[in-house]
C-alpha positions as CSV (number, residue, x, y, z in Angstrom):
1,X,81.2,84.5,127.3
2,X,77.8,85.4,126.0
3,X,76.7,86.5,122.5
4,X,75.8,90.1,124.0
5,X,79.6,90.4,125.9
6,X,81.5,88.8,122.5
7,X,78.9,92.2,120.4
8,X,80.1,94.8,123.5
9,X,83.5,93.3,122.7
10,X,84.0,93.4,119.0
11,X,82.3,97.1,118.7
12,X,85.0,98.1,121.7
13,X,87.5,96.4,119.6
14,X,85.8,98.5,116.4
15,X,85.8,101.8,118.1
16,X,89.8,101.3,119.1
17,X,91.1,100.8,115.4
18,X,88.7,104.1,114.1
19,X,90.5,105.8,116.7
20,X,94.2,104.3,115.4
21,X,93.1,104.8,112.0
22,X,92.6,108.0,112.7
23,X,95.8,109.1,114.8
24,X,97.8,107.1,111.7
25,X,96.5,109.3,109.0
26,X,97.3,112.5,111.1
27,X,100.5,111.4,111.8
28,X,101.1,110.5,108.3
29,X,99.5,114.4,107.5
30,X,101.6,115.7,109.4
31,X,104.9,114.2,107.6
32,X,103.5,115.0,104.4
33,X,103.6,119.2,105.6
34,X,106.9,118.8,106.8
35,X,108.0,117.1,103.4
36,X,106.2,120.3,101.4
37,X,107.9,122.5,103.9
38,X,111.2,121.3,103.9
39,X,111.0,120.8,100.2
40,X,110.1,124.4,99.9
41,X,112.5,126.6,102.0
42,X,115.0,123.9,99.9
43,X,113.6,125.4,96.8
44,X,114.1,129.2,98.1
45,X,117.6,128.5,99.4
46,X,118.6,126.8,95.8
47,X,117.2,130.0,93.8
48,X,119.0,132.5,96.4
49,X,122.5,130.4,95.8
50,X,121.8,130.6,92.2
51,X,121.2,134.6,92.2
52,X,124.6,135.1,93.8
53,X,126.2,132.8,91.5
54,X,124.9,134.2,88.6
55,X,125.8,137.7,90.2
56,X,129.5,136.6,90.8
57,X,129.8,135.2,87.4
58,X,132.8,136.6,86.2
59,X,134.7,136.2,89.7
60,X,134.9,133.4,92.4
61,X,131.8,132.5,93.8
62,X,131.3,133.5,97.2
63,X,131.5,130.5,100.2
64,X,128.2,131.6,101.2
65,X,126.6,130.1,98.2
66,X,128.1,126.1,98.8
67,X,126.4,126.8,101.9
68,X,123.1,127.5,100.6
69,X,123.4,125.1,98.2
70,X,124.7,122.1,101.0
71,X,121.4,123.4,103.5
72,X,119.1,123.1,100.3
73,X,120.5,119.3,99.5
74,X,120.0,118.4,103.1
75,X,116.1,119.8,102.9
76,X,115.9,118.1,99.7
77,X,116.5,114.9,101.5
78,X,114.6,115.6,104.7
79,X,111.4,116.6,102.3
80,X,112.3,113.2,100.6
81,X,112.0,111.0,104.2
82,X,109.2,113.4,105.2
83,X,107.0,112.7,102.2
84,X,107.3,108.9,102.2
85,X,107.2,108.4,105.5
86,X,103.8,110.6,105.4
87,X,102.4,109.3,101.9
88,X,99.8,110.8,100.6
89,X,97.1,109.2,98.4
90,X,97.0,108.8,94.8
91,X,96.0,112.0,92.4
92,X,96.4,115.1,91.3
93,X,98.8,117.5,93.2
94,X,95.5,119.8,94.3
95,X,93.8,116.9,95.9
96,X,97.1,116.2,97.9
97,X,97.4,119.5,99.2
98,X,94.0,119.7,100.1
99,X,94.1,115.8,102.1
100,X,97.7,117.6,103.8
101,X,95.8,120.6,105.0
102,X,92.5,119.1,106.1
């Protein structure tokens, strides 16, 4: 093998892991929206169980809010897998919103 085939070579070789660099940190972007996402519509669903129990206070709470509140523990935990699975880098929450939506 030559010095100019072993150059050809190594800047193929180069090229191929920009291009996995790059499919990695999409992939990892994409995780990191699901993980905001599910953590979100978790958030929603908690407040909405905690409006009808506080406006059942004084009688049984409806079933309908240990629903909400089960569906909102199991977004919890998909936004936790979600999030480290698609790890964002270090700093404030702005700059990691603005790395998930670029």
């Amino acid at each position: 093998m030559t010095q100019a085939e072993m150059e050809t070579e190594i800047t193929r070789v180069g090229k191929q892991v920009l291009e996995l660099r790059q499919l990695q940190e999409g992939q990892r972007k994409h995780w990191a929206r699901w993980g905001l996402i599910a953590g979100c519509i978790g958030l929603a669903l908690s407040i909405v169980s905690l409006i009808f129990g506080l406006i059942t206070a004084y009688s049984p709470t409806p079933p309908i809010c240990t629903i909400l509140t089960f569906a909102a523990l199991q977004l919890y935990v998909l936004c936790a897998v979600f999030s480290f699975a698609g790890r964002a880098p270090e700093g404030p929450i702005g700059s990691r919103l603005r790395w998930m939506w670029s």
